[in-house]
NULOFI-160760 format. One record per atom (N, C-alpha, C): residue number from 1; residue in one letter; chain; atom name; x, y, z. Coordinates in steps of 0.001 Angstrom, whole numbers, padded with zeros to 6 digits. Each point is the difference from the previous one (the first is absolute). Layout:
<atoms>
+-----+--------+--------+-------+---------+---------+---------+
: num : residu : chaine : atome :      xx :      yy :      zz :
+-----+--------+--------+-------+---------+---------+---------+
: NUM :      A :      A :    CA :       X :       Y :       Z :
...
+-----+--------+--------+-------+---------+---------+---------+
</atoms>
This chain:
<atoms>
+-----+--------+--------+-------+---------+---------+---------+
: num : residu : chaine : atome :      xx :      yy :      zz :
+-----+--------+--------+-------+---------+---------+---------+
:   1 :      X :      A :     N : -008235 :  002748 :  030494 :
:   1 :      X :      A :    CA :  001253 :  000319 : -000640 :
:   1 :      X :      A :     C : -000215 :  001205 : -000920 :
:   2 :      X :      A :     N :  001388 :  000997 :  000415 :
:   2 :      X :      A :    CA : -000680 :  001464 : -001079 :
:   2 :      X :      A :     C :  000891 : -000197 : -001402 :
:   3 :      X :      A :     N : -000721 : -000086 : -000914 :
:   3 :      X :      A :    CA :  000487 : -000200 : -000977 :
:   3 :      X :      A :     C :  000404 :  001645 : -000707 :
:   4 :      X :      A :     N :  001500 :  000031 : -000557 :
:   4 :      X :      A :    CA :  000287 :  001405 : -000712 :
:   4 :      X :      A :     C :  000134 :  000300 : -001155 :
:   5 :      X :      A :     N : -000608 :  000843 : -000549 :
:   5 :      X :      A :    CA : -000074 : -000021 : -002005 :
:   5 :      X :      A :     C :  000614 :  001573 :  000235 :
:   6 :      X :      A :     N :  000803 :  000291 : -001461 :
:   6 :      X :      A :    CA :  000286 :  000513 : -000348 :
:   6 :      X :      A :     C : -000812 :  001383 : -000589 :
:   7 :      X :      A :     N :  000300 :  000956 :  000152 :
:   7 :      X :      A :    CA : -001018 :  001045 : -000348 :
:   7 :      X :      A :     C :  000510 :  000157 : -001522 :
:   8 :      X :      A :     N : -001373 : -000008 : -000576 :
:   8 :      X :      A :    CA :  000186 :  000080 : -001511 :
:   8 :      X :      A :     C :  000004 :  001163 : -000410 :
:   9 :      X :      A :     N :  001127 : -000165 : -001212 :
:   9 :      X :      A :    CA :  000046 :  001741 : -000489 :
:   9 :      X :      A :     C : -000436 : -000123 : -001343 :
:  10 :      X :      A :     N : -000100 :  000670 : -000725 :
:  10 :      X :      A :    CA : -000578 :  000323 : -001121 :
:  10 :      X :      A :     C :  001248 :  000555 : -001316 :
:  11 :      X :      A :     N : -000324 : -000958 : -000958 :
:  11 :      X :      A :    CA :  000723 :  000362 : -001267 :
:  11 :      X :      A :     C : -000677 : -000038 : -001137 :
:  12 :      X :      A :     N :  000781 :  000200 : -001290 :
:  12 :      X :      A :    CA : -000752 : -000186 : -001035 :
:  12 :      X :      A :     C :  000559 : -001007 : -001466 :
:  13 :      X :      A :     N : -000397 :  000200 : -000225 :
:  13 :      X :      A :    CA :  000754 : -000756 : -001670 :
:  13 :      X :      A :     C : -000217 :  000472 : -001179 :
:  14 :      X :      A :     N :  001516 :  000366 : -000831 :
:  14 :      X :      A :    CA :  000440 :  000577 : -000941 :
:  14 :      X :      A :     C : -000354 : -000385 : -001221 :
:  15 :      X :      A :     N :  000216 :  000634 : -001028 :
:  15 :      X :      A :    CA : -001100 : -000576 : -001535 :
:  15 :      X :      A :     C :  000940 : -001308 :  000232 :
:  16 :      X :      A :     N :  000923 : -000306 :  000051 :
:  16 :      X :      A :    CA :  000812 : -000903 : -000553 :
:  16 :      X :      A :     C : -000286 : -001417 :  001188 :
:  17 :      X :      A :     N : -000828 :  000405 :  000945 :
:  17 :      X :      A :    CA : -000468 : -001060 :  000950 :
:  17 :      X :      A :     C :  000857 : -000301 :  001150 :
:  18 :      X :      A :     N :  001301 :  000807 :  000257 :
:  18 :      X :      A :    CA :  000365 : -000084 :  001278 :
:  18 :      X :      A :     C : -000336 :  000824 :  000854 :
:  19 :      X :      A :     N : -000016 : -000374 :  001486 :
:  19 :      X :      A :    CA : -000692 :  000110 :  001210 :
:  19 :      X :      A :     C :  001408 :  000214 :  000923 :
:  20 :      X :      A :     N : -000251 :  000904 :  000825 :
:  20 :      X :      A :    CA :  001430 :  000592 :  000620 :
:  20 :      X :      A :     C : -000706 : -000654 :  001640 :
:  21 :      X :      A :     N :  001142 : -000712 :  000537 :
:  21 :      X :      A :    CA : -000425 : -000722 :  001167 :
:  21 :      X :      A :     C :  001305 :  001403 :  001060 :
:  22 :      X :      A :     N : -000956 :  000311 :  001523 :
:  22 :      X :      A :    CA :  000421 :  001174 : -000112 :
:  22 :      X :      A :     C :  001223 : -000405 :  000883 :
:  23 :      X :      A :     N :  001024 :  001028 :  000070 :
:  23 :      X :      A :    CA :  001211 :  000238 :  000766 :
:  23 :      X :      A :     C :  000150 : -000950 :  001203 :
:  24 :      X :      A :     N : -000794 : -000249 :  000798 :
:  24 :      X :      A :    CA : -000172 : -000177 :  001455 :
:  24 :      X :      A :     C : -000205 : -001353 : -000057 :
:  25 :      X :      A :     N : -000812 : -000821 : -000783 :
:  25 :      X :      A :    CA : -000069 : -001475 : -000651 :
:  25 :      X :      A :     C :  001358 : -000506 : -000487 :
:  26 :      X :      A :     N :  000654 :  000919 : -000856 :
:  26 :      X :      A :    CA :  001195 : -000481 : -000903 :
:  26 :      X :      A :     C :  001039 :  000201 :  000481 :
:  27 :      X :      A :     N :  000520 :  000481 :  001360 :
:  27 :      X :      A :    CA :  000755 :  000335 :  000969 :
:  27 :      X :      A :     C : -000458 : -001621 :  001051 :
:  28 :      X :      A :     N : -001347 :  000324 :  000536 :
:  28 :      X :      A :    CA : -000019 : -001552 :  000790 :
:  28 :      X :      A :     C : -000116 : -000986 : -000881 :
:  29 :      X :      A :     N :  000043 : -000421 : -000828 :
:  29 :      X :      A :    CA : -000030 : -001410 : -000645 :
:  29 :      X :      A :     C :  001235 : -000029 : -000267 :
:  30 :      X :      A :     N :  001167 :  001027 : -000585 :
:  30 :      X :      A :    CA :  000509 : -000209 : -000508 :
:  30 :      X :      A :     C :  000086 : -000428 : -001867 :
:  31 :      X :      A :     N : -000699 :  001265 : -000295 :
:  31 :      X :      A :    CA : -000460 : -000002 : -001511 :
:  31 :      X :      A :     C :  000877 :  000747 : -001086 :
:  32 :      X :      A :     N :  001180 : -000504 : -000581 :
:  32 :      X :      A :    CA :  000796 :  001079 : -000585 :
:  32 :      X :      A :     C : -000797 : -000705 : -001760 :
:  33 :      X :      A :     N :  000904 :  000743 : -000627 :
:  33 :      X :      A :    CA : -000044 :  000211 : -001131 :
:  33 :      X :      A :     C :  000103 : -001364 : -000476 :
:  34 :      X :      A :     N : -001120 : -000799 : -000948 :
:  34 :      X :      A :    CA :  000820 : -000936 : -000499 :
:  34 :      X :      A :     C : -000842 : -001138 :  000830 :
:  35 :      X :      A :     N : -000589 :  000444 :  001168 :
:  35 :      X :      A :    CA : -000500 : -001510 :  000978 :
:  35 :      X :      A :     C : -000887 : -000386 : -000720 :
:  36 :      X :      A :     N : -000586 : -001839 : -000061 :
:  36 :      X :      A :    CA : -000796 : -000383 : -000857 :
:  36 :      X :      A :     C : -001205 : -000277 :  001105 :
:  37 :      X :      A :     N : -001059 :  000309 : -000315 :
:  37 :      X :      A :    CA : -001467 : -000515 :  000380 :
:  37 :      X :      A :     C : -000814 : -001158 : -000529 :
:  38 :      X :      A :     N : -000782 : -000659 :  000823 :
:  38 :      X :      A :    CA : -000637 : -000815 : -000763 :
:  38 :      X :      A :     C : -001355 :  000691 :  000672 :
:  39 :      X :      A :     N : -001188 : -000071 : -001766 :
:  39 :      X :      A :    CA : -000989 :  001392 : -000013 :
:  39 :      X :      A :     C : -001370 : -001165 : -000067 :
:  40 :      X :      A :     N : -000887 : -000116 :  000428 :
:  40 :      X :      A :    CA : -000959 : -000533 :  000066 :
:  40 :      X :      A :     C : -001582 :  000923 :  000289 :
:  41 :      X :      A :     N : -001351 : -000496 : -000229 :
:  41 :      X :      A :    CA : -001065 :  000997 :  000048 :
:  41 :      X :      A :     C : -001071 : -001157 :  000414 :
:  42 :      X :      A :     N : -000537 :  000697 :  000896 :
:  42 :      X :      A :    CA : -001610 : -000578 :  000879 :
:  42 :      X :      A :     C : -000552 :  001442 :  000151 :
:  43 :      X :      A :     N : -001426 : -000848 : -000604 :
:  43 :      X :      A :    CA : -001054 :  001122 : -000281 :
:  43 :      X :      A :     C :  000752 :  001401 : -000319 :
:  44 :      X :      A :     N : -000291 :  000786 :  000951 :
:  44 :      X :      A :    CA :  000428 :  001376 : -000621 :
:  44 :      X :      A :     C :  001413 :  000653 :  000671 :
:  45 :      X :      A :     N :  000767 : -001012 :  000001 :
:  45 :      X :      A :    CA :  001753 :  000110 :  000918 :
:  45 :      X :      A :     C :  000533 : -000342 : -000732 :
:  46 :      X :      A :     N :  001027 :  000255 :  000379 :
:  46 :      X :      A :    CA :  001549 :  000284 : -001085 :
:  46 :      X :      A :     C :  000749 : -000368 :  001247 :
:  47 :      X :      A :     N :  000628 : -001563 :  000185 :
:  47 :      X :      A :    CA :  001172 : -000014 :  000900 :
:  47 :      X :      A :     C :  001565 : -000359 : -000637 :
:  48 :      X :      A :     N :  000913 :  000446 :  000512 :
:  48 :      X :      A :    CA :  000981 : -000109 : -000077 :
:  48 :      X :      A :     C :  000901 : -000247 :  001011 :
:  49 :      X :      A :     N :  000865 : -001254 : -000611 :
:  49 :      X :      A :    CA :  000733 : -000832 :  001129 :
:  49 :      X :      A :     C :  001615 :  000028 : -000391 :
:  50 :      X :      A :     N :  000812 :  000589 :  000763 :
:  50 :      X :      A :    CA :  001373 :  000702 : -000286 :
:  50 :      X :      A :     C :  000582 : -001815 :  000253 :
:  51 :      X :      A :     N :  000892 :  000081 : -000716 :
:  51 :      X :      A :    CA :  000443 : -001663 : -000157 :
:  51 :      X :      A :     C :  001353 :  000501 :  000004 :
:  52 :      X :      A :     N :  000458 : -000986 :  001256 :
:  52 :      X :      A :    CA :  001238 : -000050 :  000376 :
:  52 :      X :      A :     C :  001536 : -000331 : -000751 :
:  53 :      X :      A :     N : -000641 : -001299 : -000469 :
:  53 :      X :      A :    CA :  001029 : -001002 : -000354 :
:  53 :      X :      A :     C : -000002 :  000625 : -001862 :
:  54 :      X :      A :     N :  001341 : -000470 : -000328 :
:  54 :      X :      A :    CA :  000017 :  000455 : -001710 :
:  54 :      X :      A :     C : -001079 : -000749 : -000531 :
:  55 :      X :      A :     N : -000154 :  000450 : -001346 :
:  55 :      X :      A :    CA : -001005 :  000223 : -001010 :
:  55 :      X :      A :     C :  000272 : -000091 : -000785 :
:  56 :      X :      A :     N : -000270 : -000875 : -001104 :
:  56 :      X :      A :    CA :  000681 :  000690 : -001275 :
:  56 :      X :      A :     C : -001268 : -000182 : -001263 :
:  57 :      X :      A :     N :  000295 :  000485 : -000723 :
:  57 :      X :      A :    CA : -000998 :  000060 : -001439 :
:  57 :      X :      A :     C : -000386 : -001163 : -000488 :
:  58 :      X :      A :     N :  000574 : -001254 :  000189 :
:  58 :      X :      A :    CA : -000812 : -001403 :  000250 :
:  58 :      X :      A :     C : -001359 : -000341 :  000864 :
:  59 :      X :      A :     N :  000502 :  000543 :  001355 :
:  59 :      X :      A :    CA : -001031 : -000327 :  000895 :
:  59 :      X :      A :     C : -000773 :  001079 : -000327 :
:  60 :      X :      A :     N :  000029 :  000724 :  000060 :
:  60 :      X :      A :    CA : -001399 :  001400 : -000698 :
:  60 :      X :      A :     C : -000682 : -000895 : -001058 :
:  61 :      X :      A :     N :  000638 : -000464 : -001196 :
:  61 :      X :      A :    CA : -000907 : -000354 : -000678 :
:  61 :      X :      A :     C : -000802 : -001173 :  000045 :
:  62 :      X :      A :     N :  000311 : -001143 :  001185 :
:  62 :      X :      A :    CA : -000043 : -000652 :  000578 :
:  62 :      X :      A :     C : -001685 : -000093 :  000491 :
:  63 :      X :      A :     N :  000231 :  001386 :  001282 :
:  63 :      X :      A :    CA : -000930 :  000674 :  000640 :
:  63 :      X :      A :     C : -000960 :  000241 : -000863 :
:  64 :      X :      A :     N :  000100 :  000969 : -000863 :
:  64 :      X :      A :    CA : -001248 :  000160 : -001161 :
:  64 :      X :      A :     C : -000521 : -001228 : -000247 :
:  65 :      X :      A :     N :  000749 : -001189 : -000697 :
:  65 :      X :      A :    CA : -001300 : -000662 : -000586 :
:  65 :      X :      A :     C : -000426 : -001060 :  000851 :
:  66 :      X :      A :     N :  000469 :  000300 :  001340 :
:  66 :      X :      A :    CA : -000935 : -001011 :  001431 :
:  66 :      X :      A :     C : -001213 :  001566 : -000050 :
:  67 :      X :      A :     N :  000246 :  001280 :  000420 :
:  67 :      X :      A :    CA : -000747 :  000617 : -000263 :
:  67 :      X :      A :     C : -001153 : -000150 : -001132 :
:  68 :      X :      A :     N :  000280 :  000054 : -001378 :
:  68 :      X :      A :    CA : -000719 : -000236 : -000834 :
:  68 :      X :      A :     C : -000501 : -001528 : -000143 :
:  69 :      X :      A :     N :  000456 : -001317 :  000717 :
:  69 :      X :      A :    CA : -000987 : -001160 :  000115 :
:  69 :      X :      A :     C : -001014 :  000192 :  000851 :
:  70 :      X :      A :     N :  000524 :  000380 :  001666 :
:  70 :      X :      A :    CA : -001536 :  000604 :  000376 :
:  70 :      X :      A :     C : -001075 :  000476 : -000146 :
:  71 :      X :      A :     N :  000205 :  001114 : -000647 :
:  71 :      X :      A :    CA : -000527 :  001438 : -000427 :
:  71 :      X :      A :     C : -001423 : -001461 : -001246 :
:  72 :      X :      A :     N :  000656 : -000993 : -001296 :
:  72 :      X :      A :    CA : -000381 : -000636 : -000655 :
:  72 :      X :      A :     C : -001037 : -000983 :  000588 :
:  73 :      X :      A :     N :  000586 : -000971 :  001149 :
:  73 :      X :      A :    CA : -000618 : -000789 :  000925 :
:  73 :      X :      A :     C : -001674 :  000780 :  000768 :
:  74 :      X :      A :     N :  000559 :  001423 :  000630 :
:  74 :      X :      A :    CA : -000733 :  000678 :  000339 :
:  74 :      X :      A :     C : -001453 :  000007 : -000983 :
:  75 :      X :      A :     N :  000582 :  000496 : -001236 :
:  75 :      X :      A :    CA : -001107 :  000595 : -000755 :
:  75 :      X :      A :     C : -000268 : -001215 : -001038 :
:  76 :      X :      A :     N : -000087 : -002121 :  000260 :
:  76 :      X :      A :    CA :  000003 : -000411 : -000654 :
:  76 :      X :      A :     C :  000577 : -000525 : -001349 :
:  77 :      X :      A :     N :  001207 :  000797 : -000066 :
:  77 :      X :      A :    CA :  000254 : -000479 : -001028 :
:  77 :      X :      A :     C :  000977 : -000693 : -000051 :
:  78 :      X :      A :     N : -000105 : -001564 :  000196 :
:  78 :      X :      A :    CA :  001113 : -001218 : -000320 :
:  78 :      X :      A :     C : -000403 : -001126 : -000337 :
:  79 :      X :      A :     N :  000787 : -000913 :  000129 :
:  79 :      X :      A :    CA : -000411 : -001442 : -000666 :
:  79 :      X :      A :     C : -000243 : -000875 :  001023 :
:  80 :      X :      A :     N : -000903 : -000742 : -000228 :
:  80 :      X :      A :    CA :  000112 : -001579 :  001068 :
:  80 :      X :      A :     C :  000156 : -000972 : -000198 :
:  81 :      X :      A :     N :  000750 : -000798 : -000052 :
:  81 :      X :      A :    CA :  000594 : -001559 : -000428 :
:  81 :      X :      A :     C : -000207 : -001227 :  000995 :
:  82 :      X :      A :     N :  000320 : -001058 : -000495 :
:  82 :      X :      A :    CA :  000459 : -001103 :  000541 :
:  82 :      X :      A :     C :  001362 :  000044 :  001197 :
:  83 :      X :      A :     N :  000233 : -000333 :  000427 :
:  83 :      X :      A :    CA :  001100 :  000161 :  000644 :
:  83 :      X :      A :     C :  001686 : -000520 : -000466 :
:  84 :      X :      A :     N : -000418 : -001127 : -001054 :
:  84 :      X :      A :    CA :  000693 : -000604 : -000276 :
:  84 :      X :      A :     C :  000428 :  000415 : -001423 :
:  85 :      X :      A :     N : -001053 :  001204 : -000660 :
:  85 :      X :      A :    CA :  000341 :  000876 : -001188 :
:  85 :      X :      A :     C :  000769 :  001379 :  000847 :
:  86 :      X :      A :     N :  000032 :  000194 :  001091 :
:  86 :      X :      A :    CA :  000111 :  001132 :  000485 :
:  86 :      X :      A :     C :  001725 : -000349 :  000688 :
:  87 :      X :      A :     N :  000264 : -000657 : -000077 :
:  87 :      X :      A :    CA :  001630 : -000667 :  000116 :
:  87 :      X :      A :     C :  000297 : -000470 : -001218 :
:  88 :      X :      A :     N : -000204 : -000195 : -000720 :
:  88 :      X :      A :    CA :  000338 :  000189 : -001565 :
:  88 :      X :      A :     C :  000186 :  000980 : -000427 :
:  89 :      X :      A :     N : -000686 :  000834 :  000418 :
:  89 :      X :      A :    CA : -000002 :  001836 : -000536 :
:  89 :      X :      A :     C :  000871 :  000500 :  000519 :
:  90 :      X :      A :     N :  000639 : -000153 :  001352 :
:  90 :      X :      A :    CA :  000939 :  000072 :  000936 :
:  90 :      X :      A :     C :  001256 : -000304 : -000132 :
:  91 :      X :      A :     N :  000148 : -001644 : -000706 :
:  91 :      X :      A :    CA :  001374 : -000327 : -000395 :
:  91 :      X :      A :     C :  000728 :  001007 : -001101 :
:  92 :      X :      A :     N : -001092 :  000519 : -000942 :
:  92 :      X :      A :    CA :  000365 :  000836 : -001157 :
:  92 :      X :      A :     C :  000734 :  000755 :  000352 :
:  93 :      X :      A :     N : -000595 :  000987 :  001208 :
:  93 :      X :      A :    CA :  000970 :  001699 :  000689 :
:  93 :      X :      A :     C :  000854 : -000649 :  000528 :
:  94 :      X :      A :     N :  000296 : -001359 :  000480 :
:  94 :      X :      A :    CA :  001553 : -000158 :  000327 :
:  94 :      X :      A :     C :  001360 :  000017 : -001146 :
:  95 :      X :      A :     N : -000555 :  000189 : -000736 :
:  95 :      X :      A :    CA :  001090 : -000342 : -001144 :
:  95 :      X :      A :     C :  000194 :  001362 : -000397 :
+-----+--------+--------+-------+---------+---------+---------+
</atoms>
């Protein structure tokens, strides 16, 4: 099976840290002004995933701190309990 990739083009990024995704991408995806991404990084990649469905400034911040529990988990740093303290701790964020 022939598998087809995209020929990569080359950009850069501005002091201010945006990255211009070029003409020919933002024409086929369908990338106007305003589309939201969800931005993720392995090893030395930068992917970005154009997200269809609305978005709003809830779920972004949402995203971050599942982002930032990983990122914590990853590098050790959390708690370990009982299970039965750990649904106690649980009932609390329902309220």
């Amino acid at each position: 099976m022939k598998k087809e990739f995209e020929v990569p083009e080359l950009t850069k990024i501005s002091s201010k840290g945006q990255v211009v995704i070029p003409t020919e991408f933002r024409k086929k995806l369908g990338i106007k002004e305003g589309s939201i991404f969800a931005v993720s990084t392995k090893k030395n990649m930068i992917v970005l995933k154009k997200l269809d469905a609305k978005i709003d400034a809830e779920d972004l911040r949402t995203l971050k701190l599942v982002e930032e529990a990983w990122k914590d988990i990853e590098e050790g740093r959390f708690k370990k309990m009982p299970i039965d303290k750990f649904f106690k701790e649980l009932e609390k964020w329902k309220r």
